[in-house]
N, CA and C atoms of all chains as a GROMACS GRO file, in nm:
protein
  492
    1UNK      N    1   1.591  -1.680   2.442
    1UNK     CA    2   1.459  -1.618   2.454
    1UNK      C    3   1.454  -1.490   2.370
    2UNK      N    4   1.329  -1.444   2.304
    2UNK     CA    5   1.327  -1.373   2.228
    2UNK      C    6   1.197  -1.265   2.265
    3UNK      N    7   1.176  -1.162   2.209
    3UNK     CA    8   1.042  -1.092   2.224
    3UNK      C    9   0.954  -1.121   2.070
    4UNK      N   10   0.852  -1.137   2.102
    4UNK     CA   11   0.724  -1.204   1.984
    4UNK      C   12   0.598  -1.110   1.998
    5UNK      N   13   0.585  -1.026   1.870
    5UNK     CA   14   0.405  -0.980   1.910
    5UNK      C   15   0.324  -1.080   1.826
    6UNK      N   16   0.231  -1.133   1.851
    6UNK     CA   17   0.094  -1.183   1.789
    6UNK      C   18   0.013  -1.122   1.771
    7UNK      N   19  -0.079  -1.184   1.664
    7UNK     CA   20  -0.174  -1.075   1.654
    7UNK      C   21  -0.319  -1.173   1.609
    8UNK      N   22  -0.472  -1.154   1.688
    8UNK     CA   23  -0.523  -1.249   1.628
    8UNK      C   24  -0.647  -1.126   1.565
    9UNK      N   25  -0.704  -1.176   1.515
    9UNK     CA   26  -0.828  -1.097   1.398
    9UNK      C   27  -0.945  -1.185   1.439
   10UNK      N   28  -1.069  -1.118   1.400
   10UNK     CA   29  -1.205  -1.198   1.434
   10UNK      C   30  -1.287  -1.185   1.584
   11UNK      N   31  -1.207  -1.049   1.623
   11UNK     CA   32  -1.257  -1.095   1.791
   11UNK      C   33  -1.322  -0.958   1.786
   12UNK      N   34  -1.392  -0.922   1.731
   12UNK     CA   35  -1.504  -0.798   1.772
   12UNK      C   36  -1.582  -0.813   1.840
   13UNK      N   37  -1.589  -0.692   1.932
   13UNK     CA   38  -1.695  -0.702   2.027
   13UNK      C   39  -1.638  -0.765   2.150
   14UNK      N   40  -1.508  -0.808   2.186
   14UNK     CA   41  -1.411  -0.818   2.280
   14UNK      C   42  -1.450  -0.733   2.393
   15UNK      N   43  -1.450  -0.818   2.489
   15UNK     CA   44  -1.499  -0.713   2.635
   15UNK      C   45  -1.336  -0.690   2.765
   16UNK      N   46  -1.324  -0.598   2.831
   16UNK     CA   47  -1.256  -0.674   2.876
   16UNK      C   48  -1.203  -0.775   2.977
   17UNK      N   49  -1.336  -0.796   3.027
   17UNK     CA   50  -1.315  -0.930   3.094
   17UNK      C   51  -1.317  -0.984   3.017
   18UNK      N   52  -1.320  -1.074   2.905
   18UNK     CA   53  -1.299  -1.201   2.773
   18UNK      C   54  -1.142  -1.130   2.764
   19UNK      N   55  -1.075  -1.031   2.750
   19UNK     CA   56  -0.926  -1.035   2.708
   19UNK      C   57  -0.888  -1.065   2.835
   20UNK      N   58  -0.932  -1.026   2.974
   20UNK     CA   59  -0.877  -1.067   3.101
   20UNK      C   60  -0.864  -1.206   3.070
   21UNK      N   61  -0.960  -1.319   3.113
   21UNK     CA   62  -0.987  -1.417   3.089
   21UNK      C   63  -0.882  -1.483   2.984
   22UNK      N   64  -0.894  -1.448   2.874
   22UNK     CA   65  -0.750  -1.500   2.770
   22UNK      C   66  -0.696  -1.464   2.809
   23UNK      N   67  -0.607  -1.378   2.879
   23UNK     CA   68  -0.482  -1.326   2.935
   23UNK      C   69  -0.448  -1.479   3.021
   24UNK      N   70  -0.534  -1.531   3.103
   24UNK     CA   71  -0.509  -1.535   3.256
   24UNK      C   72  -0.506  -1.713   3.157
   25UNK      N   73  -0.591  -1.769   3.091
   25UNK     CA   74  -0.598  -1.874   3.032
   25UNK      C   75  -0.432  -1.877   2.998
   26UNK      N   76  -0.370  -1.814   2.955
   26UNK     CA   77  -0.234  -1.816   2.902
   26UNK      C   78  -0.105  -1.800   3.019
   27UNK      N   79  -0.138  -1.752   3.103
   27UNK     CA   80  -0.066  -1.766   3.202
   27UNK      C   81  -0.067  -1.901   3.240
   28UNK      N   82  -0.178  -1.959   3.240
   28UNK     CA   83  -0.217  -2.077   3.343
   28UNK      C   84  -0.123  -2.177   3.283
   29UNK      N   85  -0.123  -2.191   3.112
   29UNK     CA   86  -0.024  -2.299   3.104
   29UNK      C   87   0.095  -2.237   3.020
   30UNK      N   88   0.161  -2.110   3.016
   30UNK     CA   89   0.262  -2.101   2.959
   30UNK      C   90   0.391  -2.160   2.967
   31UNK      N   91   0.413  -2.218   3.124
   31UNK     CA   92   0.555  -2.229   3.176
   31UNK      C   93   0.553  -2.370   3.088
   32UNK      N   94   0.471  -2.410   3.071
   32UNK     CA   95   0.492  -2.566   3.018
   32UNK      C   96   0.566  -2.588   2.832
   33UNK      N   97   0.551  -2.414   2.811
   33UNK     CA   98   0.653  -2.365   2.682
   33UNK      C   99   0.738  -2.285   2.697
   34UNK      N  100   0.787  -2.253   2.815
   34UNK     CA  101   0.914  -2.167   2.869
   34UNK      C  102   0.814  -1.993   2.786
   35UNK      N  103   0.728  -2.006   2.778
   35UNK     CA  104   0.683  -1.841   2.750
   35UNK      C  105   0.624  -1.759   2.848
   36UNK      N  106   0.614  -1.649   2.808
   36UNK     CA  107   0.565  -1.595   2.904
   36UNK      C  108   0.505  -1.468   2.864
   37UNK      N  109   0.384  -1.442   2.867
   37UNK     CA  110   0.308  -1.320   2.756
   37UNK      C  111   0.300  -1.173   2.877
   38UNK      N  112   0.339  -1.082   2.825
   38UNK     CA  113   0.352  -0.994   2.914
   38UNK      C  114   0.285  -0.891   2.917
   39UNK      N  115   0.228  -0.853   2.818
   39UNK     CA  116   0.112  -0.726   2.758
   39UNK      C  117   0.024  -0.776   2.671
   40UNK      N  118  -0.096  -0.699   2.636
   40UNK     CA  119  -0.198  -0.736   2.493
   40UNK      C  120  -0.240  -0.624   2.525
   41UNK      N  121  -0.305  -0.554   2.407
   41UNK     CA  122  -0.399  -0.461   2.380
   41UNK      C  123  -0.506  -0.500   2.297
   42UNK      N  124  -0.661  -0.468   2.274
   42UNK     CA  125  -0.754  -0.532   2.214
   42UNK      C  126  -0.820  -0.386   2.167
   43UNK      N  127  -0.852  -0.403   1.988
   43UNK     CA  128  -0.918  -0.314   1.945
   43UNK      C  129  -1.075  -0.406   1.943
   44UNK      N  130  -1.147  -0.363   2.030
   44UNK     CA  131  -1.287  -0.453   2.034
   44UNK      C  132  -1.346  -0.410   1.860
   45UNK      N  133  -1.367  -0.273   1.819
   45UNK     CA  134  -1.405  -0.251   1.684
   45UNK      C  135  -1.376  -0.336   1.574
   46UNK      N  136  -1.237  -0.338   1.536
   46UNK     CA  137  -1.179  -0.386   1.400
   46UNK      C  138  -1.185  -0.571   1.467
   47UNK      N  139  -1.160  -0.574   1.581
   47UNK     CA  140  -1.144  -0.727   1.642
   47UNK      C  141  -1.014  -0.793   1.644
   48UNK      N  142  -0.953  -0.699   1.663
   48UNK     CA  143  -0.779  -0.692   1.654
   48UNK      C  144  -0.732  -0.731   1.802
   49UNK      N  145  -0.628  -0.799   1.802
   49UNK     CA  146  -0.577  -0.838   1.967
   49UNK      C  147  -0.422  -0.835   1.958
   50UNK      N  148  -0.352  -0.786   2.016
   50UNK     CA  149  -0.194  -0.784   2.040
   50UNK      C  150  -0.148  -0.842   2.131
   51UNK      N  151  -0.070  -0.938   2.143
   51UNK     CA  152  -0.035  -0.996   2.243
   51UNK      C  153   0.153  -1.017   2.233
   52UNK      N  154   0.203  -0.961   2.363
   52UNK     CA  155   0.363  -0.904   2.342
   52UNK      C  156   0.428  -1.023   2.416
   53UNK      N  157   0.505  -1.127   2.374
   53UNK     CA  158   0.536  -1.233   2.451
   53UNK      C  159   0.707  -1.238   2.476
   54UNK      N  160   0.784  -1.332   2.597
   54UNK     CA  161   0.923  -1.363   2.540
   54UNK      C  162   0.914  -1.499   2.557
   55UNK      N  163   0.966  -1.557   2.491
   55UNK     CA  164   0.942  -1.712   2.408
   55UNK      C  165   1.088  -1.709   2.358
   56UNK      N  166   1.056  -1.885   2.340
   56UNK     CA  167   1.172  -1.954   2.285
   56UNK      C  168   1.198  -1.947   2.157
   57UNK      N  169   1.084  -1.937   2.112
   57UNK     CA  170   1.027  -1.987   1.935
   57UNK      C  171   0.927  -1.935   1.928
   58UNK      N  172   0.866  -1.903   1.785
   58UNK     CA  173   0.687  -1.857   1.753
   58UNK      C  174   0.633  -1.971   1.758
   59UNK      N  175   0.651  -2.084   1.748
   59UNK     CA  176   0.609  -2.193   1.757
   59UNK      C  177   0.549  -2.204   1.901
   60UNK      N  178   0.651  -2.197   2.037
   60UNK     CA  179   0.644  -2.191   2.128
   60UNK      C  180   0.475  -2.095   2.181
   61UNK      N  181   0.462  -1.969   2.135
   61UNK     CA  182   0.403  -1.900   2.142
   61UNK      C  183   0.262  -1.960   2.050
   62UNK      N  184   0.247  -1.989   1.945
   62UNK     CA  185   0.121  -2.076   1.953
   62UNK      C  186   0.120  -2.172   2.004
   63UNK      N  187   0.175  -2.233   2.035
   63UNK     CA  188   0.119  -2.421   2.114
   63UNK      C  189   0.074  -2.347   2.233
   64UNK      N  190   0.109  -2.203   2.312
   64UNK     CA  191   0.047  -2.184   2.408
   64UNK      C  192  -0.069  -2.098   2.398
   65UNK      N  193  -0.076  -2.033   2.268
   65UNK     CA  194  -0.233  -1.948   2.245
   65UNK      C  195  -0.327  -2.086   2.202
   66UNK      N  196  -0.254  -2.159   2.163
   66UNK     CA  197  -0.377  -2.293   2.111
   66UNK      C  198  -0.427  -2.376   2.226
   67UNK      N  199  -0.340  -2.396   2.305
   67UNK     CA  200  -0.340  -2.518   2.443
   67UNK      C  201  -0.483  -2.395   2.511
   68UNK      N  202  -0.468  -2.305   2.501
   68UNK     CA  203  -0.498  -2.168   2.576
   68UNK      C  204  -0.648  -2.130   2.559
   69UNK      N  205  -0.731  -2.223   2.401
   69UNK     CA  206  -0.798  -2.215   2.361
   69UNK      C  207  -0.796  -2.099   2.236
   70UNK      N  208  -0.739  -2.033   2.200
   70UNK     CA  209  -0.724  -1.916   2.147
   70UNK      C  210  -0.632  -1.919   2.040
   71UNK      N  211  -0.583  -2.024   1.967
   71UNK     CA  212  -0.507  -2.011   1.874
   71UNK      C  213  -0.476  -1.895   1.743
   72UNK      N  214  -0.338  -1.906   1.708
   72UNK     CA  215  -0.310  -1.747   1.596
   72UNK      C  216  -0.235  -1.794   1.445
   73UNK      N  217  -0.223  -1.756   1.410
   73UNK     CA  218  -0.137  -1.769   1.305
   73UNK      C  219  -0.012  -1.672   1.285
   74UNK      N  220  -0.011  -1.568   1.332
   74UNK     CA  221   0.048  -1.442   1.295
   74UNK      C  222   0.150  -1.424   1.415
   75UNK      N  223   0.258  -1.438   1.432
   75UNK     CA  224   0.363  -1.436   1.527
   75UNK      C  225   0.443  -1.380   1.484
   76UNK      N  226   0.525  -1.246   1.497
   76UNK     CA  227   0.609  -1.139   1.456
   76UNK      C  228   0.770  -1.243   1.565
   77UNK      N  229   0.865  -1.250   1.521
   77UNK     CA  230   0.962  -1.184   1.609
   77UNK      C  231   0.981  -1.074   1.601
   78UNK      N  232   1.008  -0.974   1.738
   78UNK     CA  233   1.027  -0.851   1.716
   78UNK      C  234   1.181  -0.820   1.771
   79UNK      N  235   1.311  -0.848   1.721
   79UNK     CA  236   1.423  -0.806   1.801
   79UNK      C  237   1.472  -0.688   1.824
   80UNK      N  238   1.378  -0.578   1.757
   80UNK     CA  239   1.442  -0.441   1.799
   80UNK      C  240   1.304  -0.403   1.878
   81UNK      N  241   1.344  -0.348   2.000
   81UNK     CA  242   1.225  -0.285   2.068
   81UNK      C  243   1.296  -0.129   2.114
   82UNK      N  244   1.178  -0.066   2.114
   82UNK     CA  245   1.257   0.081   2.191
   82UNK      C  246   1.060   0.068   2.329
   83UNK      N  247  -0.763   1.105   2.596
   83UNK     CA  248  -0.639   1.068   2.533
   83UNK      C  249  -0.738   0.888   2.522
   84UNK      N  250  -0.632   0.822   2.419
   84UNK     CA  251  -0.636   0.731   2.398
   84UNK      C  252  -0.548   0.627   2.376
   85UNK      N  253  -0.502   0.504   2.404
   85UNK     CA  254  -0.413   0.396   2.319
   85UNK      C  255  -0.441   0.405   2.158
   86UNK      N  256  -0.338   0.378   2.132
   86UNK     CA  257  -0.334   0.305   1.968
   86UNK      C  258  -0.249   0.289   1.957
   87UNK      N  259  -0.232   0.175   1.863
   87UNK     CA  260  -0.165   0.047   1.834
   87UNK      C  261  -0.162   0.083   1.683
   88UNK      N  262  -0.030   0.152   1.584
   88UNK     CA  263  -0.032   0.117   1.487
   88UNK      C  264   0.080   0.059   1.430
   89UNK      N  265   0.042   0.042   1.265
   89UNK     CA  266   0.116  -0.070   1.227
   89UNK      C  267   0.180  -0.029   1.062
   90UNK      N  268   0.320  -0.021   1.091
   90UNK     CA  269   0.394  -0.035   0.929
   90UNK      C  270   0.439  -0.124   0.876
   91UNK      N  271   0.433  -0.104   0.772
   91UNK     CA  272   0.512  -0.232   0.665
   91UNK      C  273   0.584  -0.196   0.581
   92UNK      N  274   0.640  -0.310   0.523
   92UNK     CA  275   0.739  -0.233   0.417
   92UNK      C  276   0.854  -0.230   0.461
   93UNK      N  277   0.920  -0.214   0.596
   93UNK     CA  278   1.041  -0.200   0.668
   93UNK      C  279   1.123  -0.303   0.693
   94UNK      N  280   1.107  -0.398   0.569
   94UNK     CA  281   1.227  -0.526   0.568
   94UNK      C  282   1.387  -0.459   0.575
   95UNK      N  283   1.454  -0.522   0.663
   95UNK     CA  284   1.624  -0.495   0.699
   95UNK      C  285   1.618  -0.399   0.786
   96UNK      N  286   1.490  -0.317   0.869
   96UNK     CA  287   1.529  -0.206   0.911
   96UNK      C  288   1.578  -0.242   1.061
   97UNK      N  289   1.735  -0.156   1.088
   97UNK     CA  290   1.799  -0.167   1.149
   97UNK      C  291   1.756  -0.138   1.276
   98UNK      N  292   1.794  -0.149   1.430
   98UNK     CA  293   1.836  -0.095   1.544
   98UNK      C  294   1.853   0.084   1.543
   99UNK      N  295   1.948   0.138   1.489
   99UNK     CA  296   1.959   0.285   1.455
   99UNK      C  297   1.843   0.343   1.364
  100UNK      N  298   1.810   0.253   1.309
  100UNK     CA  299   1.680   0.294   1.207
  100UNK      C  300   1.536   0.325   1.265
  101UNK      N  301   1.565   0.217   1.359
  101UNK     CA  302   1.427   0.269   1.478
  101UNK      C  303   1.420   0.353   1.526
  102UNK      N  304   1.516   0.350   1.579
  102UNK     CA  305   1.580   0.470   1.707
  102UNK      C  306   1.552   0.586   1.665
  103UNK      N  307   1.612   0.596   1.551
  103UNK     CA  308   1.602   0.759   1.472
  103UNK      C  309   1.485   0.772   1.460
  104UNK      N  310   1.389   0.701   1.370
  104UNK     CA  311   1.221   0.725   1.355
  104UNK      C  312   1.166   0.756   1.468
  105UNK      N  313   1.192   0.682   1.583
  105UNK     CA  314   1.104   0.708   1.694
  105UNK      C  315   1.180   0.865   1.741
  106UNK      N  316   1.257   0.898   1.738
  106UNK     CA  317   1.334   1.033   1.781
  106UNK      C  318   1.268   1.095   1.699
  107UNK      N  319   1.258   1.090   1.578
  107UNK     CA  320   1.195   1.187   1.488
  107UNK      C  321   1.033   1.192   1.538
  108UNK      N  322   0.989   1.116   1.548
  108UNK     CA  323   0.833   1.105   1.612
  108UNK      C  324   0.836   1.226   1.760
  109UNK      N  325   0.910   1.187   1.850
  109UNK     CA  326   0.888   1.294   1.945
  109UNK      C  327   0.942   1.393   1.916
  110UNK      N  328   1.015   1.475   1.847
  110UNK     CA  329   1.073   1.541   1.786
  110UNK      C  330   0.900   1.663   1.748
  111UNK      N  331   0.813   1.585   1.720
  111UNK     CA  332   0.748   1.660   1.689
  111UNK      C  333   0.588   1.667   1.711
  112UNK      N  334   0.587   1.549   1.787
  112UNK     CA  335   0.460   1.496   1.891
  112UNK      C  336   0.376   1.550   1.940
  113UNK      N  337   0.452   1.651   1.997
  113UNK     CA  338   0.347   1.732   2.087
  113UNK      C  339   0.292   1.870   2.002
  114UNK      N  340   0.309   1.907   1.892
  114UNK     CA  341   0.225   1.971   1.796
  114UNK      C  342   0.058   1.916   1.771
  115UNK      N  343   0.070   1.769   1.795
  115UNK     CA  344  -0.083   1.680   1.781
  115UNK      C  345  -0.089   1.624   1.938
  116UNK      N  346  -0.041   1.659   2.038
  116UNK     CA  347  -0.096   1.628   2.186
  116UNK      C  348  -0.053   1.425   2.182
  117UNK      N  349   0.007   1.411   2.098
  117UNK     CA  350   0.048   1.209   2.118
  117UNK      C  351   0.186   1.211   2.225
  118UNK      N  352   0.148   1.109   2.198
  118UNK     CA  353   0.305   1.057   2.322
  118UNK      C  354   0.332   0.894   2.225
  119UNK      N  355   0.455   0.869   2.189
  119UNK     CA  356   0.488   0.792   2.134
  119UNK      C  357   0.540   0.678   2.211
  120UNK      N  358   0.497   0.576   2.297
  120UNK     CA  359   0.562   0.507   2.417
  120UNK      C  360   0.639   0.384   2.379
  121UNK      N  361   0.619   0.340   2.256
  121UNK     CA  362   0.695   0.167   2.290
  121UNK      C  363   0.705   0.147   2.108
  122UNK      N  364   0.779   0.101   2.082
  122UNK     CA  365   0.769   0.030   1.960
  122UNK      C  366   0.875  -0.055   1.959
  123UNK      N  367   0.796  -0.185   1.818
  123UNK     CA  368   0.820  -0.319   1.836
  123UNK      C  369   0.883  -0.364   1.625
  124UNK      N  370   1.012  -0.423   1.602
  124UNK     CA  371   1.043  -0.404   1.463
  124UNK      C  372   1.073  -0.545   1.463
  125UNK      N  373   1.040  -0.597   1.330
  125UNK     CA  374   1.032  -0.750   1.327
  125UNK      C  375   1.103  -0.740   1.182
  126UNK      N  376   1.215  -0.695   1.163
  126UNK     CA  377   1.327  -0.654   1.042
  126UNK      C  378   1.289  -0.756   0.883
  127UNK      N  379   1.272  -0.884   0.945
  127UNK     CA  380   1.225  -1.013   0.860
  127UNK      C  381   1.132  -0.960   0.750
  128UNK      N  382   1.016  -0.928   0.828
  128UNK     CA  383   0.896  -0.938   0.793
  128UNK      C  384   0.868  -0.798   0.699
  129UNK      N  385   0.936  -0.696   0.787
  129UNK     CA  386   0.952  -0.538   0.757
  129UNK      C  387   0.789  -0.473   0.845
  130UNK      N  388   0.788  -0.511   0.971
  130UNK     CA  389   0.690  -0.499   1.037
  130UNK      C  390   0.675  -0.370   1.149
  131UNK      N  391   0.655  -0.258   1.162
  131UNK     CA  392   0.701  -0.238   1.282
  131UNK      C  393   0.526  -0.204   1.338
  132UNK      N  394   0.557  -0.217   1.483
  132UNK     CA  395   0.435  -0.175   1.585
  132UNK      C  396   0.462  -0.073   1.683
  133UNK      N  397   0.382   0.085   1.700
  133UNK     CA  398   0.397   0.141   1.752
  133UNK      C  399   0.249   0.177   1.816
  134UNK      N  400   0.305   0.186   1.987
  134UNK     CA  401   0.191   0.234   2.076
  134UNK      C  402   0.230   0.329   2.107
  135UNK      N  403   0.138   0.448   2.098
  135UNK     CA  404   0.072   0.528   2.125
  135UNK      C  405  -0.018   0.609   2.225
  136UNK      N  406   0.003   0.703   2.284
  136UNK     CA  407  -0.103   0.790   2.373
  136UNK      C  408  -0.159   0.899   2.290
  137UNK      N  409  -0.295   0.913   2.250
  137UNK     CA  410  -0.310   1.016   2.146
  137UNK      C  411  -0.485   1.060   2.177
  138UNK      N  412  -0.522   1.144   2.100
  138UNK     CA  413  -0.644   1.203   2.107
  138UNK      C  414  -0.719   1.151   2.021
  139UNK      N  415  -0.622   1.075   1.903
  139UNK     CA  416  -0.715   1.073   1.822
  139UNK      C  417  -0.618   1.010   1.722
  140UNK      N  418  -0.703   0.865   1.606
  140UNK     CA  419  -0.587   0.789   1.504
  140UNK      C  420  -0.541   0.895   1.418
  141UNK      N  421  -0.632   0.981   1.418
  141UNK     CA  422  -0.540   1.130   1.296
  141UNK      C  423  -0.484   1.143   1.351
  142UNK      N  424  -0.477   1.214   1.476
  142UNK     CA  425  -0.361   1.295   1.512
  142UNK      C  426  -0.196   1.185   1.519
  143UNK      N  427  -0.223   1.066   1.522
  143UNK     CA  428  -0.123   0.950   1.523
  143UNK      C  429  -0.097   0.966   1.358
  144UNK      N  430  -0.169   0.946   1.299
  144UNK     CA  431  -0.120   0.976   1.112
  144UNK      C  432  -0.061   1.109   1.113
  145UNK      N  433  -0.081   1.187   1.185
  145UNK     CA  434  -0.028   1.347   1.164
  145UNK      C  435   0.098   1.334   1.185
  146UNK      N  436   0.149   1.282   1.306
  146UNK     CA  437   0.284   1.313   1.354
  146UNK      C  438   0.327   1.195   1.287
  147UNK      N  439   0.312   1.118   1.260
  147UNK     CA  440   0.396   0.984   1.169
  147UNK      C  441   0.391   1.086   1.030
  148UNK      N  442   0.311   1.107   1.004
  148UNK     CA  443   0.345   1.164   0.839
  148UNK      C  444   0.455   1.299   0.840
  149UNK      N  445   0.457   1.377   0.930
  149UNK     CA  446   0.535   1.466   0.984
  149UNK      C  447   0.705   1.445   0.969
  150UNK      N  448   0.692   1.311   1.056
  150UNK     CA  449   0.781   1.251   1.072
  150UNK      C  450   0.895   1.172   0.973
  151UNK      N  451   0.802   1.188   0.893
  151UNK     CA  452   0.847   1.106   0.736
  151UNK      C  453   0.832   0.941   0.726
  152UNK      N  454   0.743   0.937   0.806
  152UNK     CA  455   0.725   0.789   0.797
  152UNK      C  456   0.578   0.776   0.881
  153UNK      N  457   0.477   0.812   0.723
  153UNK     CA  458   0.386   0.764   0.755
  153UNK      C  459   0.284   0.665   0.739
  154UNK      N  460   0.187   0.594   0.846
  154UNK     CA  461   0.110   0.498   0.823
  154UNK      C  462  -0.070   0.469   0.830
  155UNK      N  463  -0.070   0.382   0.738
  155UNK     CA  464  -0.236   0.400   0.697
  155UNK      C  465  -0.326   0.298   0.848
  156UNK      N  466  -0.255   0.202   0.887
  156UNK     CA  467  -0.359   0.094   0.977
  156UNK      C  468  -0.314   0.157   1.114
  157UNK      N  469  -0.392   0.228   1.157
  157UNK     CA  470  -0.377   0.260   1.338
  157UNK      C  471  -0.544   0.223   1.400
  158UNK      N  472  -0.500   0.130   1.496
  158UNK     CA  473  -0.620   0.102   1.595
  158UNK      C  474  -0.608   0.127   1.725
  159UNK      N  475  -0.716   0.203   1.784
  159UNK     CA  476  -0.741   0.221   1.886
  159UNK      C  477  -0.719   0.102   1.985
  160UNK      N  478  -0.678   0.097   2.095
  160UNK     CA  479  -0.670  -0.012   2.114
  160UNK      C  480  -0.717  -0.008   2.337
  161UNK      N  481  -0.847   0.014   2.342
  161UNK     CA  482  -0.895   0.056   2.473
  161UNK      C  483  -0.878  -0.049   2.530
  162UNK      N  484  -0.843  -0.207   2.542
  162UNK     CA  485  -0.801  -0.223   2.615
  162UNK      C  486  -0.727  -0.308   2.648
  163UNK      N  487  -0.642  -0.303   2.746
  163UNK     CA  488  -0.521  -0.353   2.784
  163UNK      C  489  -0.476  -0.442   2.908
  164UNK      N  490  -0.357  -0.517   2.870
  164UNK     CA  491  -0.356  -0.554   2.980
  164UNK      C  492  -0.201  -0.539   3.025
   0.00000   0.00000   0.00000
């Protein structure tokens, strides 16, 4: 297992019940990719979304933002954290 | 005060100690601009790093990163969270 940030673009005007809501969408089926998303932050302005996961794979981590409705392209591994 | 979420590049190979030190250097001098430097995330591959933030303001986050000797142009506010 690893730590992963994502990042998706296009979501301006983000409320945060809609990031609640995607949050909770991703919970609902993560276990079914051994992930598990643990934080996000949302710039509603620029339409920026962060989402801090530990996962198996980045792979892992989209099949569950996609299953999730919410698919990304942009999956960081991040192995140094402070 | 505010979140923000910013973002460097350029930091392909950067090490474990390499973080460490930057982020030491960041509080080192933080509280001259009222920020609090809380979490950061380095994806060595890519040369990515992500740092959150408690601040007044995205200048005052460019202030103490540039201070710091490592400064960056993309910081977003990032109100909200989960």
């Amino acid at each position: 297992m690893a730590k992963f940030m994502d990042v998706h673009h296009g979501m301006k005007g983000i409320t945060a019940e809609q990031l609640s809501a995607a949050h909770r969408a991703d919970l609902a089926v993560e276990a079914k990719e051994k992930v598990h998303f643990e934080r996000a932050w949302a710039d509603p302005q620029s339409g920026t979304v962060y989402c801090l996961s530990e996962a198996p794979s980045a792979e892992a981590v989209k099949k569950v933002h996609a299953m999730a409705g919410h698919p990304v392209e942009e999956v960081h591994p991040v192995p140094l954290t402070i």
